[in-house]
C-alpha positions as CSV (number, residue, x, y, z in Angstrom):
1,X,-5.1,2.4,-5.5
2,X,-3.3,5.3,-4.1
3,X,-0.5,5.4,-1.8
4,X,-2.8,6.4,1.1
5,X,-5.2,3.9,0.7
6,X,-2.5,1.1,-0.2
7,X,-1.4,2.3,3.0
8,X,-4.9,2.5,5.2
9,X,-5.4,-1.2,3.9
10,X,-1.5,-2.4,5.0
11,X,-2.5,-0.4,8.2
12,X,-5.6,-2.2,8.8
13,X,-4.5,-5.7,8.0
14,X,-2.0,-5.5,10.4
15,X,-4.3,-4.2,13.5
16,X,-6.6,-7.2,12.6
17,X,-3.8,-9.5,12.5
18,X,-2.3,-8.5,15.9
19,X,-5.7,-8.5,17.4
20,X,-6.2,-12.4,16.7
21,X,-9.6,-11.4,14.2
22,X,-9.5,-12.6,10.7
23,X,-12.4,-10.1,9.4
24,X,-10.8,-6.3,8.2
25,X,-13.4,-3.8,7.9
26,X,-12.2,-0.9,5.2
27,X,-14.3,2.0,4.9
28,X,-16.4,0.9,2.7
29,X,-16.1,-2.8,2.6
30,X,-15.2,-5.9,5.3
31,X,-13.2,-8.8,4.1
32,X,-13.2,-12.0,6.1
33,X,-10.2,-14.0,5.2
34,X,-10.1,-17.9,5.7
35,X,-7.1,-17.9,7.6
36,X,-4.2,-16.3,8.9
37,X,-1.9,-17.8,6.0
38,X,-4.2,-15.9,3.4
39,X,-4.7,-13.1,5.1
40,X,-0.6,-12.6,5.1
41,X,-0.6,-12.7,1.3
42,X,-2.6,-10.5,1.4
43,X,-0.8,-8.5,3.4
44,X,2.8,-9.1,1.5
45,X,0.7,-8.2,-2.2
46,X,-0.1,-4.7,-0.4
47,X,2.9,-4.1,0.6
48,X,4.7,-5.1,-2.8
49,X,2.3,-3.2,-4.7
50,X,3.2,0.2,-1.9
51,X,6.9,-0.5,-2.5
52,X,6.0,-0.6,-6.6
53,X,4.2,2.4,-6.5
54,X,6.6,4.4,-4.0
55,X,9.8,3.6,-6.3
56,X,8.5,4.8,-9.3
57,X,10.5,7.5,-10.9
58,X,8.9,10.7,-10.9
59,X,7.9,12.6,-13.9
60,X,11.0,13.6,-15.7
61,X,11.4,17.1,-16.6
62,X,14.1,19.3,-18.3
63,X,16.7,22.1,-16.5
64,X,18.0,25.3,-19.0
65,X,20.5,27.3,-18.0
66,X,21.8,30.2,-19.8
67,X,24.8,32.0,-19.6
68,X,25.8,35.1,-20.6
69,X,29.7,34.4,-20.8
């Protein structure tokens, strides 16, 4: 998953959450969870996974300079 849609699926957890529903419709799939409790870890494993992909160390990449001292 990209960051964005890591993102659209923390974003939409949470609005079902707050709203008291338990069913999270993505845009092209809906996921009833059996409770609260599960739909939380799912919520914390999205988030984790956001926080793995946003600290990974970009690409690494070389600087020359030259001088004509």
């Amino acid at each position: 998953m990209t960051v964005a849609e890591l993102q659209a699926s923390i974003d939409a957890l949470k609005r079902a959450k707050y709203s008291g529903v338990k069913r999270v419709q993505y845009t092209d799939r809906a996921v009833e969870y059996n409770s609260f409790s599960e739909m939380n870890q799912a919520l914390r494993d999205a988030e984790a996974e956001l926080a793995a992909l946003e600290s990974t160390p970009p690409s690494s990449f070389s600087l020359a300079m030259h001088s004509r001292d």
